[in-house]
C-alpha positions in Angstrom: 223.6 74.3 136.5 219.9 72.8 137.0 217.1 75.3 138.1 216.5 75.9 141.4 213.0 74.7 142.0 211.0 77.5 143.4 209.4 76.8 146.9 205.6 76.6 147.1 205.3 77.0 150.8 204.4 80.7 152.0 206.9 82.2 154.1 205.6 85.8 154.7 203.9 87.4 158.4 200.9 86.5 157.2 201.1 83.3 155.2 199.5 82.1 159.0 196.8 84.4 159.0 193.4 83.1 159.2 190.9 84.6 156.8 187.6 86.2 159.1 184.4 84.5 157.9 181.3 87.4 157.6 177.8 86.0 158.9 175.3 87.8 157.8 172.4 87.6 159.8 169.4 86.1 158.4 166.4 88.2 157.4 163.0 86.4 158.5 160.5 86.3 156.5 156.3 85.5 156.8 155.1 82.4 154.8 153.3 84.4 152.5 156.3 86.6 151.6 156.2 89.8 154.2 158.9 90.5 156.6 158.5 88.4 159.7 157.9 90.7 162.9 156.4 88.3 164.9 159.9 87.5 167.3 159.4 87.8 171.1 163.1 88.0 172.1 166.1 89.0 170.9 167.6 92.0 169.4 164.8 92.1 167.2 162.3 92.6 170.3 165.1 95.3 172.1 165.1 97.5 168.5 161.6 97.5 168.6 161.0 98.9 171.7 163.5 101.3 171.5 162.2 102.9 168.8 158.7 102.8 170.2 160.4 104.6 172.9 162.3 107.1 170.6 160.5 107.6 167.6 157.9 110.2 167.4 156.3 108.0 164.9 156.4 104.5 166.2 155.0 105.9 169.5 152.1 107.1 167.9 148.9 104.2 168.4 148.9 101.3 165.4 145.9 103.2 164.0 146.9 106.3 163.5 150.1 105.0 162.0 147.9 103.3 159.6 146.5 106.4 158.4 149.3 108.1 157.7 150.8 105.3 156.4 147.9 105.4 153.7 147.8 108.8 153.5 151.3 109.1 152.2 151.1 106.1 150.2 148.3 106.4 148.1 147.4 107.8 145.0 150.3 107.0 143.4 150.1 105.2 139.5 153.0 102.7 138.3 153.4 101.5 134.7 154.6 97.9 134.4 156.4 97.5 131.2 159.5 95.6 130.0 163.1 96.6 128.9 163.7 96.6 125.0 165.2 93.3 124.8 164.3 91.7 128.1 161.7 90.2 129.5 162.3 91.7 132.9 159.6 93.7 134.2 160.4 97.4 135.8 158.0 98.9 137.9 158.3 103.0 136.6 156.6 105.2 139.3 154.8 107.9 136.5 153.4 110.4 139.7 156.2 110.2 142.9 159.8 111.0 142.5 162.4 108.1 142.9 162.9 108.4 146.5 159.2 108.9 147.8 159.6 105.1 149.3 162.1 105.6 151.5 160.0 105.6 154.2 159.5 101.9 153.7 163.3 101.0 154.5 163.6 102.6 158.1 163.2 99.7 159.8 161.9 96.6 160.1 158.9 97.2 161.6 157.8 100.2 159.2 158.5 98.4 156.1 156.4 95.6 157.5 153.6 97.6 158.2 154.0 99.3 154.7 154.8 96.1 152.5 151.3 95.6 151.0 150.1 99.5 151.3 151.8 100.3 148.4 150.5 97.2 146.4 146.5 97.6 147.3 146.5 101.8 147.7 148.2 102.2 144.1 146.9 102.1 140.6 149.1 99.7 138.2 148.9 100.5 134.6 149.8 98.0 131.9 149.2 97.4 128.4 149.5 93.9 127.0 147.7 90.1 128.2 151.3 88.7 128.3 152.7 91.6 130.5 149.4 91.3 133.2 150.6 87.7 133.1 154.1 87.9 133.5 154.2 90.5 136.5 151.1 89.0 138.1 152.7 85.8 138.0 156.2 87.0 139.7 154.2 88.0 142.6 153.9 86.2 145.9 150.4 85.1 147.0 150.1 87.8 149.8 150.8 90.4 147.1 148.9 89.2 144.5 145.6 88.9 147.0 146.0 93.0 147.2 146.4 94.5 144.2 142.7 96.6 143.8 143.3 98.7 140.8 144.4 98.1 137.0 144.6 100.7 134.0 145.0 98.8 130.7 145.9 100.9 128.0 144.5 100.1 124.5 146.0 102.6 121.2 143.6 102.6 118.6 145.0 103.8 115.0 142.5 105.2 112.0 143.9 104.6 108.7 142.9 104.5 105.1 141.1 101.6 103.7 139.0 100.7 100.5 136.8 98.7 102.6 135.6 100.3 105.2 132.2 101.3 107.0 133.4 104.6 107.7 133.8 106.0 104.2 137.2 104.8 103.0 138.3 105.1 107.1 139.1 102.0 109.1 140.1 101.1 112.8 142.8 99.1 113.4 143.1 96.1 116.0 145.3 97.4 118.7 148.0 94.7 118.8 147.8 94.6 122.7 143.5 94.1 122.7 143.9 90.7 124.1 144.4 92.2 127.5 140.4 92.5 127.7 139.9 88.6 127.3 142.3 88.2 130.9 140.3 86.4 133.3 140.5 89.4 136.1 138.1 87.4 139.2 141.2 85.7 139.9 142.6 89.4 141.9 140.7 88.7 144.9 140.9 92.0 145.8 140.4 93.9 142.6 138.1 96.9 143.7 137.8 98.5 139.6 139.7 98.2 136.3 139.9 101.3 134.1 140.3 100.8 130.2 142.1 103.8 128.8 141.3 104.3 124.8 143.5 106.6 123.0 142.9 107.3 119.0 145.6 108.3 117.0 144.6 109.8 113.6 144.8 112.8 111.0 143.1 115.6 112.6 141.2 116.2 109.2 139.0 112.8 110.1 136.9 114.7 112.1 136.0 114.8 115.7 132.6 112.8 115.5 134.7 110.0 113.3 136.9 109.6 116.2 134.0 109.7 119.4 131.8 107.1 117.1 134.9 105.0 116.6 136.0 105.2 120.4 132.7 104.4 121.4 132.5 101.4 119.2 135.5 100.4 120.2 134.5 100.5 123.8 130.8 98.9 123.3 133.0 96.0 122.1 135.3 95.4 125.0 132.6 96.3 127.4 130.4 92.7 125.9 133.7 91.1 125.5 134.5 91.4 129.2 131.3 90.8 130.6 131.3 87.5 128.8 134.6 86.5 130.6 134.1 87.8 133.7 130.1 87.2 134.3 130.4 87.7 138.5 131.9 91.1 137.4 129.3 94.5 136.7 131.3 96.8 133.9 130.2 100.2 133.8 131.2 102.8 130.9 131.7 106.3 130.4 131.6 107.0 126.5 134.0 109.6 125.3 132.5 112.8 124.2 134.2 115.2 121.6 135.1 117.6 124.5 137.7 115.0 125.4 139.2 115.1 121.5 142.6 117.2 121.4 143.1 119.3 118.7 145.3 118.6 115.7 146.3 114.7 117.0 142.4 113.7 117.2 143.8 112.0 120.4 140.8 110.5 123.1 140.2 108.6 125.6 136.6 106.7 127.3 137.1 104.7 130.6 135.4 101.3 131.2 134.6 100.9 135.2 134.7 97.5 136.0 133.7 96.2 139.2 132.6 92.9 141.0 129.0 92.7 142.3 
């Protein structure tokens, strides 16, 4: 007896069942990036009002919101670096737990009066030419025009050497030094950049071995960057051997660099 050929049509209660399409509603969006607030009408306009209505801190005047906003906001310091076998860039807040901007996703209208805050009030630290170009790059334009404050990070190393000016001693070339040579006038709104030295030696080198070579070091970058960026005025602060900790001979100078 031949197969009986299965039937392909559905015959269950809900074979005519149609399945509900989801439409999400479309977030708008500023030209340059920000959240759009600018409706008139709408449910956007009705939310709006009700909270300036209900919320203790919507009702309060635009500038005083701004001063709190950039009170809580500021002073914060975020280290842009890279996953071990990625190029994506993670943004690590170092000085706020995980949750500190929350405030930013309350609604609409906060997180559009907060969207840049965080960007110009906060210091970014990074340590390599290629990262500053990377994260830099996968910024929009009204982000990029805000960011006021960079920390590079440059490890020195001392090791042995038979050739050396500082009896048998040598610095190394910090792998990430081409960071100085970034042309920095193109951040509009760059306010200072910070160059953070750090030696890493014996401890039986000495403490004046490692402020002379810190100092050199820093003499160095200081010319370097005011060859690059001639419209900029760099200002150093030399280390002294009260800033050497003991047993790692670790230090650190800061290079102040800001435009005229």
């Amino acid at each position: 007896m031949a197969p009986r050929k299965l039937d392909a049509s559905p015959r269950s209660a809900i074979a005519g069942a149609r399945v509900a399409k989801r439409t999400n509603k479309k977030i708008r969006f500023s030209t340059n990036g920000p959240l759009g607030v600018e409706r008139k009408s709408g449910e956007f306009l009705k939310l709006t009002r009700k909270n300036q209505q209900e919320s203790p801190l919507q009702r309060l005047p635009a500038e005083l919101r701004n001063r709190i906003f950039e009170y809580v906001l500021s002073g914060n310091e975020y280290s842009i670096e890279t996953k071990i076998g990625s190029f994506v860039t993670i943004e690590d807040v170092s000085k706020a737990p995980e949750n500190a901007f929350a405030l930013l996703e309350v609604s609409p209208q906060i997180f559009a009066e907060t969207a840049l805050l965080r960007l110009s009030l906060s210091v970014f630290s990074i340590c390599s030419a290629g990262l500053l170009h990377q994260w830099l790059g996968g910024l929009l334009e009204a982000k990029f025009n805000v960011i006021g404050k960079l920390h590079l990070r440059l490890d020195l190393c001392l090791s042995a050497s038979p050739i050396s000016a500082y009896h048998l001693l040598t610095l190394s070339k910090p792998m990430n030094d081409d960071v100085v040579g970034w042309d920095f006038t193109r951040l509009s709104a760059l306010e200072w950049i910070r160059v953070l030295f750090s030696v890493r030696s014996n401890a039986s080198f000495g403490e004046d071995f490692c402020v002379d070579a810190i100092n050199k070091k820093g003499r160095e970058v200081t010319y370097q960057m005011k060859i690059i960026n001639p419209k900029v005025s760099v200002t150093a602060n030399w280390c002294d051997r009260n800033l050497i900790e003991e047993h790692s001979c670790n230090a650190m100078t800061d290079i102040s660099l800001q435009k005229d």
